[in-house]
ZALO-806999 format. One record per residue (C-alpha): x, y, z; residue number from 1. Coordinates in nm, 2 decimals. Example, Ala and Ser with C-alpha at 12.3 -4.5 7.8 and 13.67 -1.06 7.14 Angstrom:
BEGIN
u;v;w;num
1.23;-0.45;0.78;1
1.37;-0.11;0.71;2
This chain:
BEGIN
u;v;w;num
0.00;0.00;0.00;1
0.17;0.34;-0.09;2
0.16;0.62;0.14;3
0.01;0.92;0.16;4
0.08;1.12;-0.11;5
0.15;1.51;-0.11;6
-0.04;1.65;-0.39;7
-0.42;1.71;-0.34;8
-0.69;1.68;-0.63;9
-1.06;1.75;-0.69;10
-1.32;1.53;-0.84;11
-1.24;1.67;-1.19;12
-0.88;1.61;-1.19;13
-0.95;1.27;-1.06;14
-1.20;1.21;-1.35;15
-0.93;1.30;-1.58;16
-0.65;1.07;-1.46;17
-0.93;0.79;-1.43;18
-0.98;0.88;-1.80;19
-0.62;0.84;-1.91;20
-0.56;0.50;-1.74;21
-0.81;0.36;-1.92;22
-0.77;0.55;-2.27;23
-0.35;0.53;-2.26;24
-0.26;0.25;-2.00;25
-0.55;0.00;-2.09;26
-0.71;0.00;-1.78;27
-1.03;-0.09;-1.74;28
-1.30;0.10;-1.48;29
-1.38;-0.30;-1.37;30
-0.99;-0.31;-1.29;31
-0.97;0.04;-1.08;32
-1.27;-0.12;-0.91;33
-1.11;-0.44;-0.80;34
-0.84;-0.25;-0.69;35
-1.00;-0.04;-0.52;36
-1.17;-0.33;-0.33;37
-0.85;-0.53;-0.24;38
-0.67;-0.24;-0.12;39
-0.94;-0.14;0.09;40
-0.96;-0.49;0.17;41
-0.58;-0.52;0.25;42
-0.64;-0.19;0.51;43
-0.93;-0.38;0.67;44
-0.69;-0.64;0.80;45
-0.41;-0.41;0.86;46
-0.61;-0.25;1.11;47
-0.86;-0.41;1.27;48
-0.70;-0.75;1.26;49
-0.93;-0.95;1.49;50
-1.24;-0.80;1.31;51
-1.44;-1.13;1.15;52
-1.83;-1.00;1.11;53
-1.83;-0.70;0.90;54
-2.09;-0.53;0.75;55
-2.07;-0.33;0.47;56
-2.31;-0.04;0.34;57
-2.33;-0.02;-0.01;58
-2.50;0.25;-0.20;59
-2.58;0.19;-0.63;60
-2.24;0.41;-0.74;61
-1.92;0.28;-0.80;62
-1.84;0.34;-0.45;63
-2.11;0.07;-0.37;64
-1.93;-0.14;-0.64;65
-1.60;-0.06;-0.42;66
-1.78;-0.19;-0.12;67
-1.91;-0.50;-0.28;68
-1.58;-0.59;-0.44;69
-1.44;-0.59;-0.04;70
-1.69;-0.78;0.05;71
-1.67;-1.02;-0.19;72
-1.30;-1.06;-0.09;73
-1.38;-1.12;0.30;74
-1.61;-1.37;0.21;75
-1.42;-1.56;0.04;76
-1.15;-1.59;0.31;77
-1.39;-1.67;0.59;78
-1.53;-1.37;0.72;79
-1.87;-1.34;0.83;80
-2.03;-1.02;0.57;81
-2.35;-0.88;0.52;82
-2.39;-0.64;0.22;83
-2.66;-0.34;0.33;84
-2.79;-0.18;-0.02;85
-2.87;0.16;0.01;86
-3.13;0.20;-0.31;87
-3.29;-0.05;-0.49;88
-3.06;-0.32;-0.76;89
-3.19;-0.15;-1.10;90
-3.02;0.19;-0.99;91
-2.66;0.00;-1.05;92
-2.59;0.11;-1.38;93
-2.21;0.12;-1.42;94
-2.11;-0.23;-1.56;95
-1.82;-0.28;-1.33;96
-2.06;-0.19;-1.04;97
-2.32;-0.47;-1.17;98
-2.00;-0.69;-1.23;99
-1.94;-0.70;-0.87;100
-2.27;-0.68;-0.75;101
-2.33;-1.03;-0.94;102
-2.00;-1.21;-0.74;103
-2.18;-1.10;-0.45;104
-2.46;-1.28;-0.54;105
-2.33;-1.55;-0.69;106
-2.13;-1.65;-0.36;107
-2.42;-1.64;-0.15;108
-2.34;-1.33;0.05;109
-2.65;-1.17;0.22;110
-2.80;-0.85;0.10;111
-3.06;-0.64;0.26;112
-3.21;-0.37;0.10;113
-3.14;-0.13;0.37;114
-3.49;0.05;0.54;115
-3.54;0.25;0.83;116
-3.66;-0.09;1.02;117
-3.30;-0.20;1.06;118
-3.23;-0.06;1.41;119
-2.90;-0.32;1.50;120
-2.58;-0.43;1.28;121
-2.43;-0.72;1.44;122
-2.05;-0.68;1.28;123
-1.71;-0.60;1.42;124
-1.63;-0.32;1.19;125
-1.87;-0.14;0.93;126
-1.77;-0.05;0.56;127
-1.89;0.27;0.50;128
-1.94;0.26;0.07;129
-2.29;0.48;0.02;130
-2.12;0.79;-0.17;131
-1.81;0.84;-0.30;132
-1.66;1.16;-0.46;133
-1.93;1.20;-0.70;134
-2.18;1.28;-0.41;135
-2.26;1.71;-0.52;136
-2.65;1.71;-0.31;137
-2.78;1.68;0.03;138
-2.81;1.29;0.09;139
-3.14;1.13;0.03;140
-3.35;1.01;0.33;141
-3.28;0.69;0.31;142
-2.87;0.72;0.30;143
-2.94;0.97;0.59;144
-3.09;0.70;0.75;145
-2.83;0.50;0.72;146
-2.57;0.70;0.82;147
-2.76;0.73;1.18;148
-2.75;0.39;1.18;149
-2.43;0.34;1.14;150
-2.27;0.63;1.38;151
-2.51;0.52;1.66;152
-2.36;0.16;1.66;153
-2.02;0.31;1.86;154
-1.85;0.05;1.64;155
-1.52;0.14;1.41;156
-1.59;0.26;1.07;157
-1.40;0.24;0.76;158
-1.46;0.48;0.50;159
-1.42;0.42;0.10;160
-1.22;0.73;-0.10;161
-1.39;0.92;0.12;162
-1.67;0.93;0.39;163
-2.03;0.93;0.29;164
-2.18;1.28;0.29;165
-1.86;1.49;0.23;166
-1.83;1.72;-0.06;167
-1.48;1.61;-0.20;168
-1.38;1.92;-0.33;169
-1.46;2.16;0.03;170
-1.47;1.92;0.33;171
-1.87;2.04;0.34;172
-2.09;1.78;0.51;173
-2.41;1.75;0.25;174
-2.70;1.68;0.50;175
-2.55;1.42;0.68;176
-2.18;1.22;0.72;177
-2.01;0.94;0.83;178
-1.78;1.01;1.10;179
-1.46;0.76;1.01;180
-1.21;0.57;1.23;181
-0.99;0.57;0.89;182
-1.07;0.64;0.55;183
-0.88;0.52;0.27;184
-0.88;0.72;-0.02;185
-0.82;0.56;-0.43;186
-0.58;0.72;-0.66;187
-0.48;1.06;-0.50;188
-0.58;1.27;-0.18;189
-0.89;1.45;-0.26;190
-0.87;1.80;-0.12;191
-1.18;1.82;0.08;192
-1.02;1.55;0.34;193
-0.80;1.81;0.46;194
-1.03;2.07;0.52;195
-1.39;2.15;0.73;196
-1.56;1.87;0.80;197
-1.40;1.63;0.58;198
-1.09;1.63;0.81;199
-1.29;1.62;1.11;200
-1.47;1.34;0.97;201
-1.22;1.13;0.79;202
-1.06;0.96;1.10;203
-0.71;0.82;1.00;204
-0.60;0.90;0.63;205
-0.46;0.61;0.36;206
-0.40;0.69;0.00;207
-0.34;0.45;-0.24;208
-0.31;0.51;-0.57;209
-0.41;0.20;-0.73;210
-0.05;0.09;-0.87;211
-0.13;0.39;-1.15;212
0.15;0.53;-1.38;213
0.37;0.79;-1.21;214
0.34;1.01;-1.56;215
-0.06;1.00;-1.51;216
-0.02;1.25;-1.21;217
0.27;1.44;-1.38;218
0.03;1.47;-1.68;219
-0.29;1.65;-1.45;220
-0.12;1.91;-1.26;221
-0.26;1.91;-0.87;222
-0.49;2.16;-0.71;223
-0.26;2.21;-0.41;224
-0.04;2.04;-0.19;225
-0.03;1.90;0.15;226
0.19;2.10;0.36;227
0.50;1.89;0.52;228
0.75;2.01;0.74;229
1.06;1.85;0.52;230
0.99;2.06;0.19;231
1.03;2.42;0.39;232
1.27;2.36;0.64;233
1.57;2.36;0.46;234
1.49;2.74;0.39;235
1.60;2.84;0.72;236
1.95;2.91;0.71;237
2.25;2.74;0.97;238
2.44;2.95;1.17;239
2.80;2.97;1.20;240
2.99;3.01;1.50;241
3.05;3.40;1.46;242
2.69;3.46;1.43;243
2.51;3.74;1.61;244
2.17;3.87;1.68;245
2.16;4.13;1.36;246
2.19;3.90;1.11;247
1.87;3.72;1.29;248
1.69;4.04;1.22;249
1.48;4.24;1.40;250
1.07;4.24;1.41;251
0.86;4.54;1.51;252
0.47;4.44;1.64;253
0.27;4.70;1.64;254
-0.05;4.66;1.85;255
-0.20;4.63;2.23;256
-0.40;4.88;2.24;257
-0.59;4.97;2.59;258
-0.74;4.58;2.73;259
-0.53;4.39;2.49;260
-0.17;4.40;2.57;261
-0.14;4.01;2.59;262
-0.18;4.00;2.21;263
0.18;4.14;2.08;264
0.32;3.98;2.42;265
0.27;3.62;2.24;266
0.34;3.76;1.89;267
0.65;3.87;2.02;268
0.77;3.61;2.23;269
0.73;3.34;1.91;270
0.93;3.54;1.70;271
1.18;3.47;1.94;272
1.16;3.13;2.00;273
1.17;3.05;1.64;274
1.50;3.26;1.65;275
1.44;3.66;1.58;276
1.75;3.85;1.71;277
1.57;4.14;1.83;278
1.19;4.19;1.90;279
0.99;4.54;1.96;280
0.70;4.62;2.04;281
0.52;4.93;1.96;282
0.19;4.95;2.17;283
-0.08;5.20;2.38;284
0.13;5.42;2.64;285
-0.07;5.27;2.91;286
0.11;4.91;2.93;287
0.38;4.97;2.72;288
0.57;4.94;3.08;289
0.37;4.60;3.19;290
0.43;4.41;2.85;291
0.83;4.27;2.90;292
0.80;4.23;3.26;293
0.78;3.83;3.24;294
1.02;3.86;2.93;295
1.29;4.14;2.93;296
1.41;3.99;2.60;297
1.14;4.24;2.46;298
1.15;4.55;2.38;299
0.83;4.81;2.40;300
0.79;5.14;2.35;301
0.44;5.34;2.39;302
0.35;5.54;2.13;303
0.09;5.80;2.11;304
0.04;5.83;1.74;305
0.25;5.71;1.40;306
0.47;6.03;1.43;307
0.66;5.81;1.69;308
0.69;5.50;1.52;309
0.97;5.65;1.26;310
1.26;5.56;1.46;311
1.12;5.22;1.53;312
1.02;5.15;1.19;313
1.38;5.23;1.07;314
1.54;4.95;1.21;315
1.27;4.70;1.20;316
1.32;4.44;0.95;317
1.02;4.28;0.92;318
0.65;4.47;1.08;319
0.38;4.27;1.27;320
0.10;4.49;1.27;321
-0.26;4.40;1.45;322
-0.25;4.16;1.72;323
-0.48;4.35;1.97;324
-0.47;4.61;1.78;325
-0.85;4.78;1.80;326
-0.99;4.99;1.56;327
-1.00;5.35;1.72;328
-0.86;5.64;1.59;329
-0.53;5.53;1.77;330
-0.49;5.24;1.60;331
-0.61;5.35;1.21;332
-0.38;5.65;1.30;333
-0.08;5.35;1.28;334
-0.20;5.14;1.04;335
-0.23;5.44;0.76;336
0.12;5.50;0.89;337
0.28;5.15;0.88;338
0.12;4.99;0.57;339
0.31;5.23;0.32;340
0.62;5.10;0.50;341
0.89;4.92;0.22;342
0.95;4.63;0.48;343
0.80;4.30;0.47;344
0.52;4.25;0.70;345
0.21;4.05;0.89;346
-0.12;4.14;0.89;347
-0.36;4.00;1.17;348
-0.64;4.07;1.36;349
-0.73;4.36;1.38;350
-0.50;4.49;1.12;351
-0.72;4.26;0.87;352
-1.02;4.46;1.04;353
-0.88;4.79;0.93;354
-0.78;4.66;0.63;355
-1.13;4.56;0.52;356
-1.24;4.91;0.56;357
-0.94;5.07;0.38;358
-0.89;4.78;0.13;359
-0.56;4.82;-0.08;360
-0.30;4.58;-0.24;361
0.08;4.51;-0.14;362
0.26;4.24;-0.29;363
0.52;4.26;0.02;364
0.27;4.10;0.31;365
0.13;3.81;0.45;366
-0.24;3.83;0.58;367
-0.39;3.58;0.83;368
-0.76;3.59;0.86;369
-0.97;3.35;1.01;370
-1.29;3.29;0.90;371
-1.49;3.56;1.02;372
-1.21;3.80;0.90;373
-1.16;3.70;0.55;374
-1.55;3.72;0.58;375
-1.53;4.12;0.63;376
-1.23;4.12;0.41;377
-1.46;3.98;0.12;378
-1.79;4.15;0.23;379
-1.94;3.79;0.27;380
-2.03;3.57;0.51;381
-1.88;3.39;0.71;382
-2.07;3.05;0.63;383
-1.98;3.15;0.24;384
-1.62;3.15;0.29;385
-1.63;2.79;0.51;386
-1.82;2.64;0.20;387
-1.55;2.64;0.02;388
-1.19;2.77;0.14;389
-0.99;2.72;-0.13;390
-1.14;2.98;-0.32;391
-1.20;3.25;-0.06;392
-0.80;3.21;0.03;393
-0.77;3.28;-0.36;394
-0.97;3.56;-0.39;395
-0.82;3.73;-0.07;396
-0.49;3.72;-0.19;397
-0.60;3.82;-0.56;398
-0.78;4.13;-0.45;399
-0.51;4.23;-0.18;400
-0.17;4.06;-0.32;401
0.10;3.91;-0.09;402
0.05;3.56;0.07;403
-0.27;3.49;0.22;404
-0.30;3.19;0.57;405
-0.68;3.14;0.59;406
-0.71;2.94;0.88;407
-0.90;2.71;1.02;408
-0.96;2.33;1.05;409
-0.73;2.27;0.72;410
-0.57;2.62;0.69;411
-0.46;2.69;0.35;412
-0.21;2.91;0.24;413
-0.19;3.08;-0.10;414
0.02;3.32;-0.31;415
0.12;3.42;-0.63;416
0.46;3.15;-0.72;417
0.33;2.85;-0.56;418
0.06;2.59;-0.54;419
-0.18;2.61;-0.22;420
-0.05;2.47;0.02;421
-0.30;2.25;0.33;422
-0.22;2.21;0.64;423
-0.39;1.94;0.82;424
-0.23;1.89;1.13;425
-0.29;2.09;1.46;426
-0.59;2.00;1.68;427
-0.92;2.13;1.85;428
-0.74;2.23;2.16;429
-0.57;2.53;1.95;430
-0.91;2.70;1.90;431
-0.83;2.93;2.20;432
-0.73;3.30;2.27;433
-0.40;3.40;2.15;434
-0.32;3.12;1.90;435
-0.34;3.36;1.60;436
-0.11;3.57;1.75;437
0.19;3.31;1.81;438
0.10;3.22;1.46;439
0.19;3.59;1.30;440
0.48;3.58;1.53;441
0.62;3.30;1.43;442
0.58;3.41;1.05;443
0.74;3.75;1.14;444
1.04;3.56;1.36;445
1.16;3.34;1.02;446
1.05;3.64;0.81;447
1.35;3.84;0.97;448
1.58;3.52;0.94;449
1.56;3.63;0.56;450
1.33;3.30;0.47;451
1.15;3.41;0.16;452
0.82;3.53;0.18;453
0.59;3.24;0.05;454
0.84;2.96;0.22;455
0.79;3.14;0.55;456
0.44;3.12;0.58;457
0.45;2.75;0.47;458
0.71;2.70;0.74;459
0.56;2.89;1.01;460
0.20;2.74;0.96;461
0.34;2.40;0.96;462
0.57;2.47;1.28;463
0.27;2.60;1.47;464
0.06;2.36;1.37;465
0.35;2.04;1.53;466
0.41;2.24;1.85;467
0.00;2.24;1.90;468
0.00;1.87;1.83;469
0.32;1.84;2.10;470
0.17;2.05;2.36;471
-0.21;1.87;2.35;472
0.01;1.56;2.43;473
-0.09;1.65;2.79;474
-0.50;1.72;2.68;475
-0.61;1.92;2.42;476
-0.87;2.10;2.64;477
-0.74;2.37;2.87;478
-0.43;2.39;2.57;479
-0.31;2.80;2.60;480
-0.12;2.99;2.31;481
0.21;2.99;2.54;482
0.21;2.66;2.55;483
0.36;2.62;2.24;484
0.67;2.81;2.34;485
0.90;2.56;2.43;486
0.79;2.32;2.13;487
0.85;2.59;1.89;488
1.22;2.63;2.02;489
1.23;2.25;1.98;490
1.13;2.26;1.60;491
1.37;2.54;1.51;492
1.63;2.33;1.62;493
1.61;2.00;1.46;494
């Protein structure tokens, strides 16, 4: 079984290397099925190896014929199967669906036509083969049905290319979804399994891609790529032994204002541990004295309006600007001030806010909405940009330029040289206070250790993302932003 791979698809590009196998390679669709089936069969007793009743749940697609190519296989070397179809026989239309249907029959495997009657599945394991990647509508009743049944067993679930009821191409859940132990997923990672729902959903993630061509994937250029640690990290630089803290630059933050001074704390003290020289911060008069107390590494300075940010701004490297920012006159005062600035710089929070009210393009920033703030920033809503994520990351950094970090379950990352990139790791316990800001200061801290713009952002997303995972170790819940501290000094240095 091949690993995951790194390049992410949608249901098109999937058609079209489907397509190509069969028109240039002389494979048939009844051969991607029986793969399909033995491979999934293969992960069935990889991982739940003292599973022998298993029922699987078949819907009248070629994701049913999937399913009923498994089960045909774990019948035949003694496990107990029952086949659940979910629709009636004449709606199996594709030949190699029919094809496999038939073996089913032909051994003597018992199908039920699935109905809302059937309240208890004696199995060890459930195959979860209703919908694949084709599935664009809300699930019919009866699949919906289904799926109830099936979550409300607390038995394990294994999902075929991708769980029943998730939009392959935006992680949406369409009426209703299977919640997976593991899914394994044909050909190529679809995109929506790293993102919304479908990465809440999809439990562990397989990909196998069906002993296909490499030159078939070469051929149908990916949609994006899932974001790995190994392809950025080689951008930050070793130090030699004569090495001092001016060639690890230096990053202003600009933000705090009155009630928000932890913000640009945390911003500033990730920049450091991911190895900025020098860190100031530029913030409201009435903390600026508070704000290093627990870290004298920082420097602050309060400012009463952007006439004394000149001498700060001319030795900053890189500009953080927004992490408890506000939007009073105070703080538009600075950000009409600091945005014209040459330097590269990081946009969050309420800098994003401002932004969206004085919209403008630089090709020399990084912005890092969440949700509800690339909502304002597109004057949509906020259920509009989770529908599909991909393209509201596009369109943000389209109409504003630089590199754009929408995050989120599946934060995505795009800019003008290089494929979107998807980060799937990280966990619920970082949907706290403060998490954004660590983020922007750990983009600023590699920013100033001259890594490239769009390499940064990969780098920094995908380092925050490990140090959550390394800190929920303990428990995701009750998981704080400075948590990560220590694990993001740990990542810099291996």
């Amino acid at each position: 079984m091949s690993s995951t791979q790194g390049n992410l698809y949608q249901t098109d590009q999937i058609r079209q290397i489907e397509q190509l196998a069969m028109q240039s390679c002389a494979i048939t669709a009844h051969d991607l099925m029986q793969r399909s089936g033995l491979t999934a069969f293969e992960c069935l007793r990889e991982y739940w190896p003292k599973a022998k009743k298993i029922a699987v749940f078949c819907g009248t697609g070629n994701n049913g014929g999937d399913g009923f190519v498994l089960a045909e296989l774990a019948y035949a070397r003694g496990y107990i199967v029952t086949i659940y179809l979910i629709g009636s026989v004449d709606r199996i239309t594709s030949e190699a669906a029919i094809a496999a249907f038939k073996a089913c029959k032909q051994a003597d495997i018992p199908i039920l036509l699935f109905n809302s009657t059937i309240t208890n599945i004696d199995a060890d394991l459930i195959v979860d083969a209703i919908c694949g990647i084709g599935l664009q509508k809300p699930l019919r009743d009866t699949a919906v049905h289904a799926v109830q049944l099936m979550q409300s067993q607390s038995l394990p679930i294994l999902s075929l290319d991708i769980p029943t009821g998730i939009e392959a191409d935006t992680g949406e859940v369409l009426g209703a979804a299977i919640k997976a132990n593991a899914t394994i997923t044909f050909i190529a990672v679809k995109i929506g399994l790293l993102m919304s729902a479908g990465l809440a959903h999809r439990g562990k993630l397989i990909c196998d891609d069906l002993a296909l061509p490499a030159e078939l994937f070469e051929t149908v250029k990916p949609i994006a790529e899932r974001l790995k640690i190994k392809t950025y990290r080689s951008f930050l630089k070793s130090r030699s032994r004569d090495w001092h803290k001016g060639l690890s630059g230096h990053v202003l933050i600009i933000g705090s204002g009155p009630g928000f001074s932890g913000a640009s704390r945390l911003a500033a003290e990730a920049a450091l541990r991911v190895g900025a020289g020098l860190v100031t911060i530029a913030t409201h008069p009435d903390h600026a004295a508070l704000l290093n107390i627990t870290r004298p590494e920082i420097m602050c300075h309060g400012v009463h309006d952007a006439t004394e940010l000149q001498p700060l701004l001319d030795k900053a490297k890189v500009i953080i600007i927004g992490p408890g920012l506000t939007q009073n006159d105070w703080a538009l005062n600075l950000f009409n001030k600091v945005i014209s600035q040459p330097q590269p710089m990081v946009v969050d929070a309420d800098g994003l806010n401002l932004l969206a009210t004085h919209p403008m393009q630089h090709k020399n920033w990084v912005l890092t909405p969440h949700p509800g703030e690339a909502a304002r920033l597109l004057h949509t809503s906020t259920q509009d940009i989770q529908s599909n994520r991909l393209a509201a990351a596009q369109k943000i950094q389209q109409q504003y330029g630089g590199t754009c970090v929408l995050k989120g379950a599946g934060t995505i990352i795009t800019s003008p040289h290089l494929l979107p990139s998807v980060c799937d790791q990280g966990n619920a316990g970082m949907a706290t206070a403060g998490m954004g800001d660590v983020l922007s200061g750990v983009i600023g801290g590699l920013l100033a250790q001259s890594v490239p713009m769009e390499q940064a952002t990969r780098l920094g997303v995908v380092w925050h993302a490990i140090a959550g995972d390394r800190a929920a170790q303990e428990g995701e819940r009750g998981l704080l932003a400075m948590d990560l501290m220590p694990y993001l000094r740990q990542l810099c240095n291996e």
